[in-house]
N, C-alpha and C positions, 0 to 999 in steps of 0.2 A: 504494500500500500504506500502511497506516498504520504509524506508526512502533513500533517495539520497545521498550521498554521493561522496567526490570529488570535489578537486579543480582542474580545465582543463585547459590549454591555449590552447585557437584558433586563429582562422584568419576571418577574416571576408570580403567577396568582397564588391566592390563597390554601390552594391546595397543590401547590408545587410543583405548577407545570411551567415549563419555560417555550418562549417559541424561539429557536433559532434562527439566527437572522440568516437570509439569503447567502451569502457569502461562506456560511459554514454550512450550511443546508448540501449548496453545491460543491464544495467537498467533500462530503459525505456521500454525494448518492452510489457512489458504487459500492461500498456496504453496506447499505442503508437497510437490504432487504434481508442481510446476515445477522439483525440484531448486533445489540449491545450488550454490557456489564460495567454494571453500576457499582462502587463501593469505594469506603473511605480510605482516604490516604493515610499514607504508613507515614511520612513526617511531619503536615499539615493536618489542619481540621476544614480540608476540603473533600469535594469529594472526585474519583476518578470515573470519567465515563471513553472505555473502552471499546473498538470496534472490536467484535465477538473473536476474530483470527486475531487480531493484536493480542487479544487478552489471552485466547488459547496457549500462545507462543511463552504469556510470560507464568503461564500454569506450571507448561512444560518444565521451565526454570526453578520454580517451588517444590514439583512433585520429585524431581533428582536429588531433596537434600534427604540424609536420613528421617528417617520417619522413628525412630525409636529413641527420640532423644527430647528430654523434657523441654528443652528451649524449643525446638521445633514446635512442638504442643503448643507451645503457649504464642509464637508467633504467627503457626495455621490458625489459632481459634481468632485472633485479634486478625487478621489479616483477612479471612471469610465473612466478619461479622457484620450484618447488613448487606450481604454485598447478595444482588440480583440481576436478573435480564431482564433490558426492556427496550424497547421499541422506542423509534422515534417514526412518527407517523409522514411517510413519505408525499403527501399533499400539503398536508399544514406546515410538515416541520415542527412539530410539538413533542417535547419529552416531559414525562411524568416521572418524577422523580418521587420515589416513595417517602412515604410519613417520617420514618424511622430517619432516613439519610436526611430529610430535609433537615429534620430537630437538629441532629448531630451537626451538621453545617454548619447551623445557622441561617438556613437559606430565608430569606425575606424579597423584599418587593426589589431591590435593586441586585442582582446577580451579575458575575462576572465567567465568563468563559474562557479561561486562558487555553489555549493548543498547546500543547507540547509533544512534538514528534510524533506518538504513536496513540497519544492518549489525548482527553479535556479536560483541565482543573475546571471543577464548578464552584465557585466563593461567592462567598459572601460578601458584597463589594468593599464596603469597609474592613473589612479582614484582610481582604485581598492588597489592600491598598496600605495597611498597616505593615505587613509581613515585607509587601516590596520599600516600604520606606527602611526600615529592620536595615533590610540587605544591603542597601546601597551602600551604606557604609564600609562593607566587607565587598563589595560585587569586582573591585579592580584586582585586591589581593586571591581572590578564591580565579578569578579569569588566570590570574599570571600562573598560581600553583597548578591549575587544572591543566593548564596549556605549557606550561615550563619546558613539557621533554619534547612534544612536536617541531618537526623539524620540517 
């Protein structure tokens, strides 16, 4: 797939549907009809919305570590939790983001959709915007250390 792209501002109704705006709509459609997964992020309190093969791919990567070891346990159970498939409806462009995730989020009337590569941060706009204020302080140093050995 290629990668996603774009940062969106939405809206979100009260029962936590978002419409994606046109622009991420049509990136999507060549998944669109393969479903999604839904579920919280492992370092934020956003949420991940994965095309269904992405997501397969980074299963593949969790089910290779041992399975008989008490950390594993504890970070399959935290790592599943909430996490579902769902639809985004190929006419409207509308995803339903369940109850449970919304709460967890934070998700309200202003949402943000960040793209990242293979997946979509869903935030909370002012979280969203709090965490990138966070960063920027560290964004030049963590750029130099990530990039250091490329040549």
């Amino acid at each position: 797939m290629t990668h996603i792209i774009g940062q969106h501002d939405c809206k979100a109704d009260s029962k936590g549907r978002v419409l994606l705006p046109i622009s991420l709509k049509n990136q999507l459609l060549p998944v669109i009809k393969e479903g999604f997964v839904i579920k919280r992020s492992v370092f934020q309190q956003c949420l991940e919305l994965y095309p269904k093969q992405e997501f397969d791919v980074l299963m593949q990567k969790v089910m290779k570590k041992s399975k008989i070891n008490r950390k594993y346990d504890a970070f399959v159970r935290n790592f599943v939790a909430g996490m579902k498939e769902v639809a985004i409806d190929g006419d409207t462009g509308r995803l339903q983001i369940p109850k449970n995730l919304v709460d967890y989020a934070k998700i309200d009337k202003d949402v943000v959709l960040n793209a990242v590569f293979d997946k979509i941060e869903i935030w909370n706009k002012d979280m969203y915007e709090q965490v990138l204020a966070e960063g920027e302080k560290d964004y030049a140093d963590l750029a130099e250390e990530i990039f250091d050995d490329d040549e």
